[in-house]
Kinemage of the C-alpha trace (Angstrom):
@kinemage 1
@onewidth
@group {chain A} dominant
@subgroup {mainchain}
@vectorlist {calphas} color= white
{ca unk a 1} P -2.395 -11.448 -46.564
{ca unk a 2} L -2.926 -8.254 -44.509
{ca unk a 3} L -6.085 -8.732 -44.207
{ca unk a 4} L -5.831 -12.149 -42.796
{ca unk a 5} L -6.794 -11.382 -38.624
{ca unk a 6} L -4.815 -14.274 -37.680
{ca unk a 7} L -1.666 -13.556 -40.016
{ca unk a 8} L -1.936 -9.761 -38.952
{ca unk a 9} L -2.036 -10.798 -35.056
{ca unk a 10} L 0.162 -13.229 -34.790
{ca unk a 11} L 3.128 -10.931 -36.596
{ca unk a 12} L 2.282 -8.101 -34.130
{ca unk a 13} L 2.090 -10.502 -31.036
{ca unk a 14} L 5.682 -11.768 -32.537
{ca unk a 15} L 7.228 -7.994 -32.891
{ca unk a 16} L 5.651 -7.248 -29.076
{ca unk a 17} L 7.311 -10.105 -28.219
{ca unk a 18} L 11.005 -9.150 -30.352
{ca unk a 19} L 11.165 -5.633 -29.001
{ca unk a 20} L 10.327 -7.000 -24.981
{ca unk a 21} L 13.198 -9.082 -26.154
{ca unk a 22} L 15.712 -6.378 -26.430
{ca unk a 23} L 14.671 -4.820 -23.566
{ca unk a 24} L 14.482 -7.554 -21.698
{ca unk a 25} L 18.280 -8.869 -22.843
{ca unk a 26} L 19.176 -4.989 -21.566
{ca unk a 27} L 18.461 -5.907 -18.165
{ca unk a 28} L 20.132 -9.144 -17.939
{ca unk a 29} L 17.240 -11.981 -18.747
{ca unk a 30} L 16.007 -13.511 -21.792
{ca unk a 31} L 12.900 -12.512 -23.291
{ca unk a 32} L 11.339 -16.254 -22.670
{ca unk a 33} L 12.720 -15.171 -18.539
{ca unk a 34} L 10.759 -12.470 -18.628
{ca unk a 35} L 7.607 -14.077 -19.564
{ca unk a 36} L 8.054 -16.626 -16.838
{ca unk a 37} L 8.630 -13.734 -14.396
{ca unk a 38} L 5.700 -11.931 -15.351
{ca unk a 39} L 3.819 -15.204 -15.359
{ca unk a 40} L 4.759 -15.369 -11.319
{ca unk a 41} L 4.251 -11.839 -10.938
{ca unk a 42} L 0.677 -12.208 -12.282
{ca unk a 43} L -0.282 -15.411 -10.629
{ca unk a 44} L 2.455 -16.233 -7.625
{ca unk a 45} L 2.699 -19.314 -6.286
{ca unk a 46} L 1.893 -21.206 -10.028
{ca unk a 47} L 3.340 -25.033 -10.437
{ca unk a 48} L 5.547 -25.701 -12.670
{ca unk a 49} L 3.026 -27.507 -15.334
{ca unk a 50} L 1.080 -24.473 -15.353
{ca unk a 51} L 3.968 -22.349 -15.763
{ca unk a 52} L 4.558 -24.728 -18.802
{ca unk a 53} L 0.754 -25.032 -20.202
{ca unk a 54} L 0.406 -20.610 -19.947
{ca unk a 55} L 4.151 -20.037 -21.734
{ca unk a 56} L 3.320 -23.045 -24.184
{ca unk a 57} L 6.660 -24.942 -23.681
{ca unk a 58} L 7.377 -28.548 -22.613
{ca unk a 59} L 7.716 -28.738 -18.757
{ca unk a 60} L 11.152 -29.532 -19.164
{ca unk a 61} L 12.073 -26.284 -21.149
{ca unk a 62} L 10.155 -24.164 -18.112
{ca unk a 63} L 12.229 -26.129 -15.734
{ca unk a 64} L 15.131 -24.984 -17.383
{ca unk a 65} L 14.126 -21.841 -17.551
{ca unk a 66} L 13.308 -21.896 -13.660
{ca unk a 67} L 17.148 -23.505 -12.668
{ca unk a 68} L 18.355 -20.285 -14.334
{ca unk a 69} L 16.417 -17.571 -12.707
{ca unk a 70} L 16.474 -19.493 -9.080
{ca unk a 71} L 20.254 -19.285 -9.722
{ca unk a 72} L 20.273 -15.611 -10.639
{ca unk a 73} L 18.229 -15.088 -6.949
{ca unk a 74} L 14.539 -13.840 -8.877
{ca unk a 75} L 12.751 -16.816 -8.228
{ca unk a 76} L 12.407 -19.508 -5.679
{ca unk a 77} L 10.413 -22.728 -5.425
{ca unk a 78} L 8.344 -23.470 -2.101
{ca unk a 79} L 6.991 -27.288 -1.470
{ca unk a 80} L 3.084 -27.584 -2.582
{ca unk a 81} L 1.059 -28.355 0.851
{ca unk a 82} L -0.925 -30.044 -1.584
{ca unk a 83} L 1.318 -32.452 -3.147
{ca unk a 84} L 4.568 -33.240 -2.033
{ca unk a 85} L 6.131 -34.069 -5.258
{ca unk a 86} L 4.998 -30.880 -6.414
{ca unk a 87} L 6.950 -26.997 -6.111
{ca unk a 88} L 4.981 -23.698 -5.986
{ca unk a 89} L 6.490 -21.104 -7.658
{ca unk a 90} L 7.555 -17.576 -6.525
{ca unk a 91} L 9.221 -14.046 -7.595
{ca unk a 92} L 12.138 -13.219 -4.816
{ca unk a 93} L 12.172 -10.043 -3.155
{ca unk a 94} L 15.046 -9.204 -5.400
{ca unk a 95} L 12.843 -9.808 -7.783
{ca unk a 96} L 10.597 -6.550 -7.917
{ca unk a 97} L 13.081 -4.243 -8.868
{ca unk a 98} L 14.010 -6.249 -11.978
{ca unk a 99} L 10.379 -6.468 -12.392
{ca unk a 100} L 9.709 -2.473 -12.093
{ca unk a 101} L 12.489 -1.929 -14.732
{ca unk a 102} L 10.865 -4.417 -17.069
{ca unk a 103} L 7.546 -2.948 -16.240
{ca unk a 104} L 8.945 0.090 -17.449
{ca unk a 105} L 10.400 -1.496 -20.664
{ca unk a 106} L 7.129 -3.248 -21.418
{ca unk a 107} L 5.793 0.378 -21.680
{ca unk a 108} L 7.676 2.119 -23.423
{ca unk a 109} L 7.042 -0.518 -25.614
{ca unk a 110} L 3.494 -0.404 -25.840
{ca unk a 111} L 3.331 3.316 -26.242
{ca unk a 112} L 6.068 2.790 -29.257
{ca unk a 113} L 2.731 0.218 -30.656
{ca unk a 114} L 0.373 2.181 -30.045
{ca unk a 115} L 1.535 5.568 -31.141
{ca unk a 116} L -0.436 7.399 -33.717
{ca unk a 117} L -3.570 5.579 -32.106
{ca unk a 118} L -5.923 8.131 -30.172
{ca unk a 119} L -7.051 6.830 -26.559
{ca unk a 120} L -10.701 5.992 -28.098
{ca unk a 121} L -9.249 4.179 -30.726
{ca unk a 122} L -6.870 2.406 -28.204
{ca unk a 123} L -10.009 1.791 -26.056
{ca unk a 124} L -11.820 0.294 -29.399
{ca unk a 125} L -8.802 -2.163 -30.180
{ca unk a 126} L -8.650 -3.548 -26.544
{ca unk a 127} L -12.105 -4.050 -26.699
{ca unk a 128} L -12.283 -5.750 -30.018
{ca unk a 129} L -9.246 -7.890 -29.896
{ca unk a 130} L -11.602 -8.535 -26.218
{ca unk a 131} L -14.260 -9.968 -28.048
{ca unk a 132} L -12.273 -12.084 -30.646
{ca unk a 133} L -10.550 -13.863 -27.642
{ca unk a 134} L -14.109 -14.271 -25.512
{ca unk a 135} L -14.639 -16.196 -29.119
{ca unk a 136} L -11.877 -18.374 -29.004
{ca unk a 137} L -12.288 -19.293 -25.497
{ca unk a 138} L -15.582 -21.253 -25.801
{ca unk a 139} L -15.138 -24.430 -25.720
{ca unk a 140} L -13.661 -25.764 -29.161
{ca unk a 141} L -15.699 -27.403 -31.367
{ca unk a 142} L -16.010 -31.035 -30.568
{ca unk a 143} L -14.671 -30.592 -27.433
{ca unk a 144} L -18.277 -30.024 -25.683
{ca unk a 145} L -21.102 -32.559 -27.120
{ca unk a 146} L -23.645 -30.792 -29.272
{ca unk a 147} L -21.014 -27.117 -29.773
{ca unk a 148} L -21.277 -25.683 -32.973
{ca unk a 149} L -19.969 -22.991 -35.150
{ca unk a 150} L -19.908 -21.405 -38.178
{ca unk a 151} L -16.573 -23.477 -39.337
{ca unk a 152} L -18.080 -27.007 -38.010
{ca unk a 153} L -21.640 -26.426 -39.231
{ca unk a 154} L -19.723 -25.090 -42.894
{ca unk a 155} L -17.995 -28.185 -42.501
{ca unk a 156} L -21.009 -30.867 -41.987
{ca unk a 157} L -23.539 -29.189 -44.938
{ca unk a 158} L -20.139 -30.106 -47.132
């Protein structure tokens, strides 16, 4: 089971995500809060359905999520020009010092994963786990007419 890339990912992505957690919950927001605020950090002025599609929640668990850290001052919501039904969504100036101390949490966390690992072997990881994503982000099979690969063409010759 070890072996198993996805099985081996996925538990590391999910202890990343449990230690950012306790950090996180040291500084007074949630682990899922912290995603969204690094989410707004990365890419400000994000809609709320975005917001939702990147943290892969329903809309109406990032709106909650939203309510919670507008109330606590870290991030406000600014009418689309676009579409007037619509809210853009932003980190508060009181923000970016919550955000330096979590920046600061989310690296001591990473050097706590990566420790042991020399910086060409770090360099090697980042650029294979790279590749495997540039592979997943092709269009899916059957979601482009005519895309193959090796698990749909396995699939037809059976």
């Amino acid at each position: 089971m070890q072996n198993n890339v996805a099985f081996l990912s996925a538990d590391v992505s999910r202890l990343i995500r449990k230690r950012f957690d306790v950090a996180a919950r040291t500084l007074g927001v949630t682990g899922p809060q912290w995603r969204v605020l690094a989410a707004l950090q990365r890419s400000p002025g994000m809609n709320q359905c975005a917001l939702a599609t990147w943290l892969e929640v329903e809309a109406i668990t990032a709106g909650r999520m939203i309510d919670r850290l507008e109330k606590a001052g870290l991030v406000e919501r600014r009418p689309d020009p676009a579409d007037r039904r619509a809210w853009r969504l932003f980190l508060t100036e009181a923000a970016d010092p919550q955000m330096a101390h979590l920046r600061e949490c989310a690296d001591d966390v990473f050097a706590e994963a990566l420790q042991g690992l020399s910086e060409d072997e770090h360099e090697m990881l980042l650029t294979l786990l790279g590749r495997v994503r540039a592979n997943l982000l092709d269009d899916a099979p059957g979601e482009t007419p005519g895309a193959s690969s090796p698990l749909t063409s396995r699939i037809a010759a059976e």
